[in-house]
N, C-alpha and C positions, 0 to 999 in steps of 0.2 A: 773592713769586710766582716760580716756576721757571719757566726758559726750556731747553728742550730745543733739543738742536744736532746736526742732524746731520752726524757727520762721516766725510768720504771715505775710503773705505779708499785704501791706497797701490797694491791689487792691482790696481785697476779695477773697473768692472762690468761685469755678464754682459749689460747694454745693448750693451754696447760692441763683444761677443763677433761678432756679426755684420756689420757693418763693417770692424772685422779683418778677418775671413777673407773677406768679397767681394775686400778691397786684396791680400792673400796670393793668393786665385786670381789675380787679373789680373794682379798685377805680380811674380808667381812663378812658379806651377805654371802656368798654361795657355801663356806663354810657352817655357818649359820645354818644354810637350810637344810645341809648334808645332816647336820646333828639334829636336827626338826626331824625329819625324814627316819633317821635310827630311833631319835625317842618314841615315836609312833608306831613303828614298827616291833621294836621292843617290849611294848605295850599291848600288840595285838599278838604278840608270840608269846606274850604270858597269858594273855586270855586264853590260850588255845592250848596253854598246856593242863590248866585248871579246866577247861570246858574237855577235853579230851579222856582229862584222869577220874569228871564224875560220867561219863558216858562208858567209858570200860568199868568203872568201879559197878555199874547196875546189872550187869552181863552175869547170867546165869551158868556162862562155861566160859573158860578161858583162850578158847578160840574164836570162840562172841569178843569177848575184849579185847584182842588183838583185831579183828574183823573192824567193829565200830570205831579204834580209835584210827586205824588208818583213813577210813571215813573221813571220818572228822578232820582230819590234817591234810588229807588231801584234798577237801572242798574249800580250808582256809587258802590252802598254799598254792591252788588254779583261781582264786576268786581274781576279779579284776582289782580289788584294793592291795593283794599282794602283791599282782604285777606293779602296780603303779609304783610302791616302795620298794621295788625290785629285791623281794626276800624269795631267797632259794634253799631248798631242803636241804640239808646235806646227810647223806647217809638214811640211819632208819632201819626200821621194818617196813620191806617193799619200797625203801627208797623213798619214805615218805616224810621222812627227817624227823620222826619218832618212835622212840625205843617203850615197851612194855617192860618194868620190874615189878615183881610182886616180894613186897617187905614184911617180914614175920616180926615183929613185934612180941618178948617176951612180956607178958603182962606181970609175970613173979619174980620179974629178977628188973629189976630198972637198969635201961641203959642196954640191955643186950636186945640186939638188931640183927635180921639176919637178910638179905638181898639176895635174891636169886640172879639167874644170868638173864640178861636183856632178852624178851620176847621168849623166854622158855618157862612150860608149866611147872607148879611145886610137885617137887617130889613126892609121892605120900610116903605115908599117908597126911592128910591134914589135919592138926591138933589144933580145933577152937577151944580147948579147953586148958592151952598152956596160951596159946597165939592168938596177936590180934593179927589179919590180913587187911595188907592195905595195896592197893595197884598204884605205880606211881609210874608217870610219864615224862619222859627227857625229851625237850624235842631244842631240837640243833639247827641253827638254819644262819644263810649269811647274806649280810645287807650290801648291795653294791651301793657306794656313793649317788645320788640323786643328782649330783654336780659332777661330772669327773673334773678333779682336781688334781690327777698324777703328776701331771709336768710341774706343777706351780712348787717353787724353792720352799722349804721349810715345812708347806704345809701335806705334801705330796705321798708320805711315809706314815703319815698320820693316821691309824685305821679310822674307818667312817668316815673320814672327810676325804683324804684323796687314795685310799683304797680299801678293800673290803674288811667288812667286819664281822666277826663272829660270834653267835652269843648261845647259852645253856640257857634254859628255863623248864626245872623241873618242878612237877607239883605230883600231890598225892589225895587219896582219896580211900576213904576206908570200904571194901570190897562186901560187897550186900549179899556174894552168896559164896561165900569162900569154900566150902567142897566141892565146888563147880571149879576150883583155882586148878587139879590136878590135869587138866586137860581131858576132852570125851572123845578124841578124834580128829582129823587131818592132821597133815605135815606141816610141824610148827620147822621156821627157817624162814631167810629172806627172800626162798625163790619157791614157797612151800602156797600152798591153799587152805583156805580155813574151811570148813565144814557150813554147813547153812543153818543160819539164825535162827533158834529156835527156844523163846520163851514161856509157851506156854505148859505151865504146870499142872498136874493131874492134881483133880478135888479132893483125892485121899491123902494126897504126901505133900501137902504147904509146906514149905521151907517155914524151918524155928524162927529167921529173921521175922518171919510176917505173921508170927502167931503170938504180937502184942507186948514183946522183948522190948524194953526202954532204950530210948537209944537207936532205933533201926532204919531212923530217920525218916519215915512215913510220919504225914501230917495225923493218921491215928492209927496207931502201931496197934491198937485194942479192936480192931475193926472187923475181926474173926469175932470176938467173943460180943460184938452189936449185934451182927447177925443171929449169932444162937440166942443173944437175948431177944429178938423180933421175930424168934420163933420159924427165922428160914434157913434153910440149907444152901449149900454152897453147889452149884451147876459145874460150873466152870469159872477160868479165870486167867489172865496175863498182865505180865509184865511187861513193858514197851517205852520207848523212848522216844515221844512224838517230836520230831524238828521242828525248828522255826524255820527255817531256809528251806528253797524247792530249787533247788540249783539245776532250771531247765527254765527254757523260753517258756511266755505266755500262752497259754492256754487254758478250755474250759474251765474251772477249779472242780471241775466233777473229778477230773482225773487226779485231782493233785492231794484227796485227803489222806493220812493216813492211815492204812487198813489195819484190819486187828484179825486174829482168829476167834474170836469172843461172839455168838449171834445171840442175838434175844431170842427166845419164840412167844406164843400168847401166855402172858399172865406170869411172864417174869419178871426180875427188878433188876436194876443195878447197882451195885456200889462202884464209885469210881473214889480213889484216891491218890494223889502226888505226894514225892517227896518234895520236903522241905527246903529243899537246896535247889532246885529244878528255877533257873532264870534264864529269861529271853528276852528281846528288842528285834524291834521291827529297823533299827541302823545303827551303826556304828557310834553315830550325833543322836542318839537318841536313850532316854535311862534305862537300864532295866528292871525287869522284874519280875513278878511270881503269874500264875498262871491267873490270876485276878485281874491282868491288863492295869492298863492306867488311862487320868483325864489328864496330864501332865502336860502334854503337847499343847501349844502355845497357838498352834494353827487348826482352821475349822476343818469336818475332815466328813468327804463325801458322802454324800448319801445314794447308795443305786449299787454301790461295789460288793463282790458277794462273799461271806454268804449274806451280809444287811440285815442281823439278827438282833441289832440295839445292843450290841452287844460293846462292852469298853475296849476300846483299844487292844491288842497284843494279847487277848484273855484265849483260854483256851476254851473250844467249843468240838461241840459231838454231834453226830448222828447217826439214827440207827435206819440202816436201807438205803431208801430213796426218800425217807421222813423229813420233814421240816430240820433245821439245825436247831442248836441247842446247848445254852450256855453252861460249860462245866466249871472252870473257875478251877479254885484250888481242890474242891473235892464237891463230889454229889453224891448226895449217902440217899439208899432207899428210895431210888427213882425208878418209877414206872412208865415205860417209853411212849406207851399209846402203838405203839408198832413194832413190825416183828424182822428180822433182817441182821447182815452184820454192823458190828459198830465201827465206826470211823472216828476217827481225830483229826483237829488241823489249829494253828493260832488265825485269829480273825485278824486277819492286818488289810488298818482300815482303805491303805492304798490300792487294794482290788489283787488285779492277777498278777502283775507285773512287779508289784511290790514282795513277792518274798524270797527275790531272787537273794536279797540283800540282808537279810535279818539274821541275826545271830543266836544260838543258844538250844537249850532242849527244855524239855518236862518230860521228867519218869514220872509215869502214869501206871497204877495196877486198878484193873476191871476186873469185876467180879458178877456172876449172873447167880442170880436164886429164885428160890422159888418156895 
């Protein structure tokens, strides 16, 4: 009588094939993606704490910088790329998972620091003549796993991979009009109101920052003293911080530029200038850079999309009224508009209307009108 035997191969069996790969996903790849998922997120919450701290740092009163940087944190922290890496705010000013400190910096004694409390004005008086001012932003926020992995042995306890994680990203920025640090009004607090934005400075009282100081981080901090060499006088002028982002559905891009208090009228000029540190992108996958735009992109890039001014990629462009647009760039000294009206700003992103839902960054821009 035969006895048949069966015997095991050495390969395994294709029973076996799915078990494997459940242990492969859980104690590989979905861990693996949990930490993909935090690294990127981590990364866009350091951005946001440097994009935050030079957006308050340009604010000419310290309820402006508390105002702009919740702005700023809260168009990051409702975008759909935050949902996606499921990063939630925690705490804040206004709940918006970022805290305003303003840091005194003894400049004659090294090493001594002094931090005020979160989201509250400096006491005066303000001494630029011992202190440097600097506004510095914490912002706090936490990453649910990408994968929930709670139940799975070993890896479950793990923050970022099988449950949440939390992280700090403070950055600082040196504060462009620190007498402005004492606060001018509203109720500073987490349940308080800030007062309404308002940059625009009288032509008698230029802040010292902008009257050619080295250092004040304008592309030409001398740009007062061009003028009185060209023999024109100063009209008027502002300060402003034009976005790259239009965080609203498409529409016209008539609506979408943005405004200034600044008009031309006949037979005036303008000086427009950027700070130096001012960068934007038209995506997250995409480089940045200064208001000069870039040819970097690798893909061809429509023609017809407005405002279609031949203008470089991401650059920054103006117009005055209802006028033709017009390429400003890093700075436009001594332009005569041809028209009369108020001036506008916006970045040219070459994707048309629907593309600046997505774009990241700012440009401080100071306008100046003379005559």
């Amino acid at each position: 009588m035969f006895r048949y035997r069966t015997i095991r191969k050495s390969r395994g069996s294709l029973t076996e094939f799915p078990l494997v790969l459940t242990v492969l996903l859980l104690m590989g790849i979905f861990p693996l993606i949990n930490l993909t998922a935090v690294a990127m997120g981590a990364a866009s919450t350091s951005l946001l704490a440097h994009q935050a701290a030079t957006v308050a740092s340009s604010q000419r009163r310290f309820d402006d910088c508390l105002q702009t940087m919740v702005q700023e944190s809260n168009t990051f922290m409702n975008s759909n790329f935050a949902k996606f890496l499921r990063i939630q705010p925690i705490g804040g000013y206004q709940n918006s998972g970022a805290d305003l400190y303003i840091d005194a910096s003894n400049y004659r004694t090294v090493g001594q620091v002094q931090t005020f409390a979160a989201d509250s004005p400096v006491p005066p008086p303000v001494d630029m003549s011992t202190y440097v001012y600097e506004c510095s932003v914490k912002v706090t926020c936490q990453f649910q796993p990408f994968v929930n992995l709670a139940g799975v042995p070993f890896i479950g306890s793990v923050p970022g991979i099988g449950k949440p994680y939390r992280l700090e990203f403070r950055a600082s920025r040196a504060a462009e009009f620190p007498d402005g640090l004492e606060g001018t009004g509203g109720t500073m607090g987490n349940t308080g109101s800030v007062s309404t934005f308002d940059t625009t400075p009288s032509p008698n009282t230029i802040p010292a920052s902008e009257l050619g100081s080295s250092g004040s981080g304008w592309n030409y901090p001398n740009i007062y003293a061009m003028i009185a060499a060209a023999g024109q006088t100063v009209v008027t002028s502002e300060v402003i911080a034009v976005p790259a982002n239009l965080p609203v559905p498409p529409q016209p891009l008539a609506n979408e530029w943005t405004s200034t208090s600044v008009t031309v009228a006949p037979g005036q000029k303008c000086w427009i200038d950027l700070r130096a540190d001012g960068l934007w992108t038209t995506s997250i996958v995409q480089p940045f850079t200064n208001a000069n735009g870039t040819n970097s992109y690798s893909f061809s890039i429509p023609s017809g999309n407005p405002p279609d001014i031949n203008a470089q990629p991401a650059s920054l462009i103006g117009k005055v009224g209802n006028s033709a647009p017009f390429v400003v760039g890093t700075d436009l000294l001594n332009y005569a508009p041809g028209a009369t009206g108020p001036v506008s700003l916006i970045m040219d992103d070459y994707a048309g209307w629907a593309g600046y839902t997505d774009n990241i960054g700012y440009q401080f821009v100071r306008i100046i009108v003379t005559q």
